[in-house]
ROKOLMI-993354 format. One record per residue: z, x, y of N, C-alpha, C, O, CB in turn. Coordinates in pm, whole numbers, plus 50000, padded with zeros to 5 digits. Last residue first. Glycine has a CB too. Layout:
BEGIN
   n.w   n.u   n.v  ca.w  ca.u  ca.v   c.w   c.u   c.v   o.w   o.u   o.v  cb.w  cb.u  cb.v
     Z     X     Y     Z     X     Y     Z     X     Y     Z     X     Y     Z     X     Y
...
This chain:
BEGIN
   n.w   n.u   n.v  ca.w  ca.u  ca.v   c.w   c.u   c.v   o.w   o.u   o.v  cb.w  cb.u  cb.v
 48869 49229 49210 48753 49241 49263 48600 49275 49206 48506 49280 49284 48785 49316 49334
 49088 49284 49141 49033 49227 49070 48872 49192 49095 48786 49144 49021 49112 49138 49059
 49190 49423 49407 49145 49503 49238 49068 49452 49136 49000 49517 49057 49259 49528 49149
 49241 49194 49523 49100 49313 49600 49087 49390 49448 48979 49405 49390 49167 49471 49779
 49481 49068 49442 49350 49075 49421 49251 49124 49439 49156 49098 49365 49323 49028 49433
 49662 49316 49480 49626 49245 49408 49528 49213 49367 49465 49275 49282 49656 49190 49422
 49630 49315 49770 49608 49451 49718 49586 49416 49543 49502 49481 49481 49758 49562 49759
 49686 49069 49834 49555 49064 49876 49519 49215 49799 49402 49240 49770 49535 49047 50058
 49988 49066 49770 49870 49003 49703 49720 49042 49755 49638 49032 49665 49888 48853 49717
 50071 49238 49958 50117 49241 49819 49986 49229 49733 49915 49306 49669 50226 49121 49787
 49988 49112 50232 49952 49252 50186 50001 49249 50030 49894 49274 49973 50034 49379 50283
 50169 48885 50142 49996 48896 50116 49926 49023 50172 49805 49032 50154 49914 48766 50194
 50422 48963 50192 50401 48917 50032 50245 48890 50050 50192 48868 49940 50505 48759 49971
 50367 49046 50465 50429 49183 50348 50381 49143 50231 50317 49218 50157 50610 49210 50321
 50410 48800 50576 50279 48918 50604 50295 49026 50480 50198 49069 50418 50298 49019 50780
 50611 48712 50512 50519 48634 50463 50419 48723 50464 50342 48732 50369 50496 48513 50528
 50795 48954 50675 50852 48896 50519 50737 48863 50471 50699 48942 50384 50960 48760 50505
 50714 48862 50920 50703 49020 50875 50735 49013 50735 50675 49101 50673 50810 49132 50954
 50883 48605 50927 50658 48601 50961 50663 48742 50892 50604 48738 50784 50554 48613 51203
 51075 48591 50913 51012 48576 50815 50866 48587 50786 50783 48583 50695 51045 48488 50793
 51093 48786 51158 51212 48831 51045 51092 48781 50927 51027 48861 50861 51408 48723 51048
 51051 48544 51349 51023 48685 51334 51028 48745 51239 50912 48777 51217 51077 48749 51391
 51221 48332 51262 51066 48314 51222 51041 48442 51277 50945 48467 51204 50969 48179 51287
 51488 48295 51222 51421 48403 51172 51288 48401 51185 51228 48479 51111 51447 48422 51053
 51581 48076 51405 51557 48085 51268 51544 48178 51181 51582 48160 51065 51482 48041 51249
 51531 48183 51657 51682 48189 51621 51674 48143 51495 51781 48167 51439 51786 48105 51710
 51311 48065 51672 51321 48233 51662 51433 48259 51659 51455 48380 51659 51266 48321 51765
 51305 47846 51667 51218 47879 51569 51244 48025 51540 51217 48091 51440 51076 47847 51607
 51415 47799 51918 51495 47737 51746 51428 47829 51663 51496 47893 51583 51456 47545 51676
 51253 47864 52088 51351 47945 52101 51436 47891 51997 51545 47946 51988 51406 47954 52237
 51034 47661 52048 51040 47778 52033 51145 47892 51999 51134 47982 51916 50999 47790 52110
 51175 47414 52129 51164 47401 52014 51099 47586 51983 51135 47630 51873 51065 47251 51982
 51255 47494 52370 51368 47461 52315 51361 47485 52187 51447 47538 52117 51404 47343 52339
 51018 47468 52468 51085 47624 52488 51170 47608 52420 51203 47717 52372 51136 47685 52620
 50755 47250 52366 50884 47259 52442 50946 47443 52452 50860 47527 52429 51004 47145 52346
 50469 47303 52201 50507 47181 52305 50655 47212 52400 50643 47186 52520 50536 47027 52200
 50396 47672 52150 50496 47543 52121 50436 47446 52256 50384 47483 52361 50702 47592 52133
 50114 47793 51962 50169 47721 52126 50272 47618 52103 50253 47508 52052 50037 47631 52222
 50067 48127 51864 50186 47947 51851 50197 47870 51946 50295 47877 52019 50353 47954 51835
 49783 48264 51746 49888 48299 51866 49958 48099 51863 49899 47991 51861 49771 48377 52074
 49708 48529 51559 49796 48412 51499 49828 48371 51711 49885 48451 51786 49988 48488 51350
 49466 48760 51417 49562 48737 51538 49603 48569 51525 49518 48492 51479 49474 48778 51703
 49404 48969 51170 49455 48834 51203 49503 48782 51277 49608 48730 51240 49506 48799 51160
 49179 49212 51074 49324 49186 51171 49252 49029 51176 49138 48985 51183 49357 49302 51367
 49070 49378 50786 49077 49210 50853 49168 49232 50905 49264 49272 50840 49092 49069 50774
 48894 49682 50764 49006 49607 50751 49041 49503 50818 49048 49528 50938 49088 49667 50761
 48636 49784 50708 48674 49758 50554 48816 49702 50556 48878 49671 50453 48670 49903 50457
 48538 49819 50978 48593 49910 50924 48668 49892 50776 48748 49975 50734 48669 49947 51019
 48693 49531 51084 48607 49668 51100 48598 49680 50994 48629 49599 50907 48650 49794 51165
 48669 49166 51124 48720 49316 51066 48629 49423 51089 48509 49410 51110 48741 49320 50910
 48877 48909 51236 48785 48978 51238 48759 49101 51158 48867 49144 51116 48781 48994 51338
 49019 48586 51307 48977 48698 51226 48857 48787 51277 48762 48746 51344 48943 48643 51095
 49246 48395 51430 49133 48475 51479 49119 48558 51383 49222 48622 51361 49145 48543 51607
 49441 48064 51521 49421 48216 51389 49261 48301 51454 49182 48237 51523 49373 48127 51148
 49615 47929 51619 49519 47984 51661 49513 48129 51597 49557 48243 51614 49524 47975 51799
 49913 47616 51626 49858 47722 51585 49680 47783 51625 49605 47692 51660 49884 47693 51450
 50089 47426 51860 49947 47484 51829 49921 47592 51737 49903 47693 51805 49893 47530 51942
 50400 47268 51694 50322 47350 51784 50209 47407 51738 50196 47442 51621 50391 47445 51832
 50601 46958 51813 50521 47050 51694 50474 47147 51786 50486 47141 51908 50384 46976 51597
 50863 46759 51884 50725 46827 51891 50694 46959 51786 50763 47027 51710 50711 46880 52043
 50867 46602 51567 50806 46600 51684 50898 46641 51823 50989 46568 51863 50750 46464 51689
 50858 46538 51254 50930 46626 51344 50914 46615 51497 51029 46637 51536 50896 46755 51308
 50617 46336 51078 50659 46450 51111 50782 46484 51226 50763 46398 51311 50547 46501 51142
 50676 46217 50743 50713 46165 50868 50710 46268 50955 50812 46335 50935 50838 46101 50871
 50630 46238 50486 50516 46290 50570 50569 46251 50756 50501 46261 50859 50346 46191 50508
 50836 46238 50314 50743 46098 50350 50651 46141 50457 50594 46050 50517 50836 45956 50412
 51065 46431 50376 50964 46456 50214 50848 46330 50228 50764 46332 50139 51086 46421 50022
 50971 46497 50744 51040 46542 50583 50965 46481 50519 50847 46457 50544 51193 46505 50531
 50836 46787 50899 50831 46690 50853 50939 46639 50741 50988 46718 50660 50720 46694 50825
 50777 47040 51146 50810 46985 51085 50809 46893 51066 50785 46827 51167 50855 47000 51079
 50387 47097 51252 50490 46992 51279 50600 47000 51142 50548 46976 51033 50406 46829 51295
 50070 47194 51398 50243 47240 51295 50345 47171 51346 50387 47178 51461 50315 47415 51307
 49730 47248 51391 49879 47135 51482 49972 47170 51361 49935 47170 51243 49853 46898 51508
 49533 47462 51414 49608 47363 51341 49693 47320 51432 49715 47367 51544 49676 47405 51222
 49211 47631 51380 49324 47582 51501 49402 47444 51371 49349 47371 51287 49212 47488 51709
 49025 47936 51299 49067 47773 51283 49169 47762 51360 49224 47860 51409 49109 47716 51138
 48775 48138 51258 48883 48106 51366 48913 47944 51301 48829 47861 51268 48814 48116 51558
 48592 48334 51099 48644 48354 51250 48730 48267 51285 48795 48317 51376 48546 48348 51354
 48536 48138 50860 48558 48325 50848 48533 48398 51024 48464 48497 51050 48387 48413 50710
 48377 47881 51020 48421 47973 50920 48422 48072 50964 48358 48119 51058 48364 47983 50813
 48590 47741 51212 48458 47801 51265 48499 47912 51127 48594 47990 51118 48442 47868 51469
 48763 47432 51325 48723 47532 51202 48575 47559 51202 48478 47484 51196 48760 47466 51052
 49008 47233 51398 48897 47305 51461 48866 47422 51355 48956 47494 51311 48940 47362 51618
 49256 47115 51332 49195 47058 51464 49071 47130 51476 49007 47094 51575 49286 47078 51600
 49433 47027 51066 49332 47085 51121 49220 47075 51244 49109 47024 51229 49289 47088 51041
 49771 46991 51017 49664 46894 51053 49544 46979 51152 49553 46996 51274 49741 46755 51140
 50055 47054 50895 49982 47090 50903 49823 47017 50895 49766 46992 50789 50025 47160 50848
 50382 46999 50796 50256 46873 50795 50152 46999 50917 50202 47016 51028 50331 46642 50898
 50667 47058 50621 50599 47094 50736 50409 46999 50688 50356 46961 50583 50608 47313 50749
 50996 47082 50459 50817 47017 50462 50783 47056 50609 50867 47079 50696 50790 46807 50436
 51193 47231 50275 51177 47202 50420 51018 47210 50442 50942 47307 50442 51264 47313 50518
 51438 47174 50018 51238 47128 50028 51256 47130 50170 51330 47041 50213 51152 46935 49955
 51628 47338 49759 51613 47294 49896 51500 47316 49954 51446 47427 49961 51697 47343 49974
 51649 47503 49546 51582 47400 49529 51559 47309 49688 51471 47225 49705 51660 47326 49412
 51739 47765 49542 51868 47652 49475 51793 47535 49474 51844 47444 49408 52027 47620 49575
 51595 47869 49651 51618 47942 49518 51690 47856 49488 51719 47865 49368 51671 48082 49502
 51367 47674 49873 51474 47733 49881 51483 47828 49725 51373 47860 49681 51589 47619 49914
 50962 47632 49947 51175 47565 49900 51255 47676 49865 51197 47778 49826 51208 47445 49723
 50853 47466 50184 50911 47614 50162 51077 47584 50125 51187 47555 50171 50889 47723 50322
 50610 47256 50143 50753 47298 50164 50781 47412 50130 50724 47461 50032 50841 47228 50107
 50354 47060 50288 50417 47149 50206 50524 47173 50212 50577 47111 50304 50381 47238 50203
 50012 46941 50382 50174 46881 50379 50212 46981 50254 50145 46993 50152 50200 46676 50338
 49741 46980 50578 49823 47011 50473 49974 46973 50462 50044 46986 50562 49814 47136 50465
 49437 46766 50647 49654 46819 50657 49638 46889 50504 49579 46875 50397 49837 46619 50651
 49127 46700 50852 49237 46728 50706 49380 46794 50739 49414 46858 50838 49161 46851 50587
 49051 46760 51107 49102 46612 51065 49193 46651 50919 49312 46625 50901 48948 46486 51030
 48818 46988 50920 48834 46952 51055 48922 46811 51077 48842 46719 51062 48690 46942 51114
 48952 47065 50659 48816 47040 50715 48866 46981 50811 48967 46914 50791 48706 46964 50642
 49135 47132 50381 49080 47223 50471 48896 47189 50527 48787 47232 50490 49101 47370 50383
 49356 46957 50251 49223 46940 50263 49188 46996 50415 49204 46940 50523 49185 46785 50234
 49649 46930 50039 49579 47024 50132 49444 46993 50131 49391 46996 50020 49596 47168 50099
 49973 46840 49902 49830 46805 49935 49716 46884 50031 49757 46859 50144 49845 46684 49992
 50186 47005 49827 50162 46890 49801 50014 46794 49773 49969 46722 49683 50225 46859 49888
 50272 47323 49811 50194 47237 49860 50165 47100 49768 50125 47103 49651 50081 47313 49890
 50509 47524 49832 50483 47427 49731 50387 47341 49819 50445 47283 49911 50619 47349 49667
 50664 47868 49850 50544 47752 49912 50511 47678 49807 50484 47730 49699 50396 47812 49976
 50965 47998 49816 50839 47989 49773 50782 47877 49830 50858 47785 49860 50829 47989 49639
 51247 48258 49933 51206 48095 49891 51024 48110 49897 50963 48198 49957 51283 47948 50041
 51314 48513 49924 51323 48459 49788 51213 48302 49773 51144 48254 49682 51508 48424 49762
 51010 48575 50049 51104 48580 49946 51227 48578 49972 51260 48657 50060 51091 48673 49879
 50890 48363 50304 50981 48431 50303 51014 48457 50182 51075 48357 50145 51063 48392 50366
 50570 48235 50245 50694 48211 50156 50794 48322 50213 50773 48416 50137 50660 48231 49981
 50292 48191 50127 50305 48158 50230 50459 48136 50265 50487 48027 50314 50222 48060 50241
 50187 48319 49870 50242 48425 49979 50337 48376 50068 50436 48440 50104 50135 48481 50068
 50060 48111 49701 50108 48268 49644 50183 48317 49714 50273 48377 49656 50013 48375 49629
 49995 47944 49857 50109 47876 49811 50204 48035 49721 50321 48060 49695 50045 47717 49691
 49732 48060 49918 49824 48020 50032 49947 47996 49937 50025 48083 49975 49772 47878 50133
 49567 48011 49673 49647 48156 49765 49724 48132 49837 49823 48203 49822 49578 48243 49854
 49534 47693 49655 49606 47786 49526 49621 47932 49568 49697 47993 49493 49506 47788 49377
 49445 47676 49900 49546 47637 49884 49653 47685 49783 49773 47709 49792 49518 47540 49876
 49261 47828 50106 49305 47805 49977 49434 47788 49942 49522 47873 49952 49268 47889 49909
 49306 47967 50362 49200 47802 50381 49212 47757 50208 49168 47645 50182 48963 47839 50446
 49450 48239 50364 49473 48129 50464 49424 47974 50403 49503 47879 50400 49381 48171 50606
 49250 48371 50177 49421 48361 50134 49491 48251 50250 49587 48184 50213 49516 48549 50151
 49029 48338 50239 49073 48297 50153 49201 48216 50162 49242 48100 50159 49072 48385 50089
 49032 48520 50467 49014 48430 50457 49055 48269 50391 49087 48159 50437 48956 48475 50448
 49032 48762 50263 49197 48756 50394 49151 48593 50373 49209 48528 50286 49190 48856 50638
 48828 48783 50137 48966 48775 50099 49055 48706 50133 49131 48625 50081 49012 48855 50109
 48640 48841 50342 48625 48684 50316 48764 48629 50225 48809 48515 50221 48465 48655 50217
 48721 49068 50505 48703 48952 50586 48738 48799 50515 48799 48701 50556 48553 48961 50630
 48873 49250 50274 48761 49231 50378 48783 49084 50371 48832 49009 50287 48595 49292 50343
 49187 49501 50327 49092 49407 50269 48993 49342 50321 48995 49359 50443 49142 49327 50225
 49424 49560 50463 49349 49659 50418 49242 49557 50307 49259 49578 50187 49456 49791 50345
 49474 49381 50753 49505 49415 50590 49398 49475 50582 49298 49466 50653 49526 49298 50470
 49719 49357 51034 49574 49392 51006 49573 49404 50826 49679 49437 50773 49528 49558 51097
 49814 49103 51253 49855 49176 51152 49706 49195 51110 49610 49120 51126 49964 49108 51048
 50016 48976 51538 49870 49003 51471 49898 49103 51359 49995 49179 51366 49751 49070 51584
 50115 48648 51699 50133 48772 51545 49997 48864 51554 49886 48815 51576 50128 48672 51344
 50274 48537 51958 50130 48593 51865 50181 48688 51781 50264 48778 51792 49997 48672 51954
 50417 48286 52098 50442 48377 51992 50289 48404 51950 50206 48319 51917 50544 48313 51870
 50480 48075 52401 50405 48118 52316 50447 48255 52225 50515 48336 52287 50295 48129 52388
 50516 47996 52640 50588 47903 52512 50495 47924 52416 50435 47836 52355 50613 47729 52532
 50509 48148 52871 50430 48058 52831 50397 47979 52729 50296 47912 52713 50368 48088 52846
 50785 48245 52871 50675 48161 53031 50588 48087 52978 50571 47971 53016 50565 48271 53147
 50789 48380 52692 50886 48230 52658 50834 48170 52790 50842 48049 52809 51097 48241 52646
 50618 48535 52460 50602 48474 52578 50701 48337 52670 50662 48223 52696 50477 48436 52547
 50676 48776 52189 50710 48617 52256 50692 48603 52399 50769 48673 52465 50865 48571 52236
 50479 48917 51942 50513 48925 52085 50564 48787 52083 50523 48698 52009 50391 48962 52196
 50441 49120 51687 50475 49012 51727 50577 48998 51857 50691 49039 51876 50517 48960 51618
 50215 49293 51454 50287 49309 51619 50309 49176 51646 50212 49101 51637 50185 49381 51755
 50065 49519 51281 50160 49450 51288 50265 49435 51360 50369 49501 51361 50185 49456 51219
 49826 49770 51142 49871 49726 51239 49928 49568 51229 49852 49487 51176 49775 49752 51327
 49861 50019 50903 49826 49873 50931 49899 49813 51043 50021 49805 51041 49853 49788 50812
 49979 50187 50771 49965 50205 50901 49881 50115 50944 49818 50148 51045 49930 50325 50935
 50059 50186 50515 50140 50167 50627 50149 50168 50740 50247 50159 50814 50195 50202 50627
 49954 50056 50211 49916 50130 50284 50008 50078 50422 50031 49958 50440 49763 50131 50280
 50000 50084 49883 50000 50000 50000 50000 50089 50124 50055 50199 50118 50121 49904 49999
């Protein structure tokens, strides 16, 4: 695994915003993958210990995903994911809303804005969060969502080194 992969997470609290960007040592259509597939996504999408359980997922413009990131003792925290915009293998936009187990969502939610690109045989992923409130931002990061975003990024560098072999 390789360590000099670039991986940077900024907070904007002026402008109620968080960007990730993270680079993998893998190509374009992989990385891809591992975002818009549901059976990859559910591999990584996971602070270890706790794991991604998707329910339902339809990756097309209007389509949700509804999932949970459950716990080691079994505890389900759902989130409802609803696709606003999709430009293959460059860029999709989602709406992120906690939810519980009836799809009821959370409200307010916030913008997600994924960007791919790659050189050089390596996919950077720029991620940037538009919360609706500061309140609901500044929860998210008193959660660990720093902590777990560098956790989720780590378990698909894991996997993407994984599968790229199988290649």
């Amino acid at each position: 695994m390789k360590t000099d992969l670039l991986f940077n997470f900024t907070v904007d609290k002026t402008a109620k915003t968080a960007t990730v960007t993270r680079e993998f040592d893998a190509d374009l259509s992989l990385v891809w993958d591992a975002y818009t597939k549901q059976e990859i996504l559910d591999q990584w999408w996971a602070p270890k210990p706790w794991t991604s359980k998707t329910k339902f997922m339809n990756f097309d413009v209007g389509g949700r995903r509804f999932y949970a990131m459950v716990s080691p003792e079994g505890q389900e925290r759902w989130s409802i994911q609803t696709y606003t915009s999709i430009s293959p293998k460059t860029n999709f936009k989602m709406f992120n809303a906690f939810a519980d187990k009836d799809e009821n969502p959370e409200l307010p939610g916030s913008e997600w804005d994924f960007n791919f690109s790659e050189q050089n045989g390596k996919t950077k992923v720029s991620i940037t969060i538009y919360n609706e409130s500061l309140d609901r931002m500044e929860k998210m990061i008193e959660m660990g969502f720093q902590e777990g975003t560098a956790m989720t990024m780590r378990n698909l560098e894991e996997l993407l080194a994984t599968l790229s072999q199988r290649e």
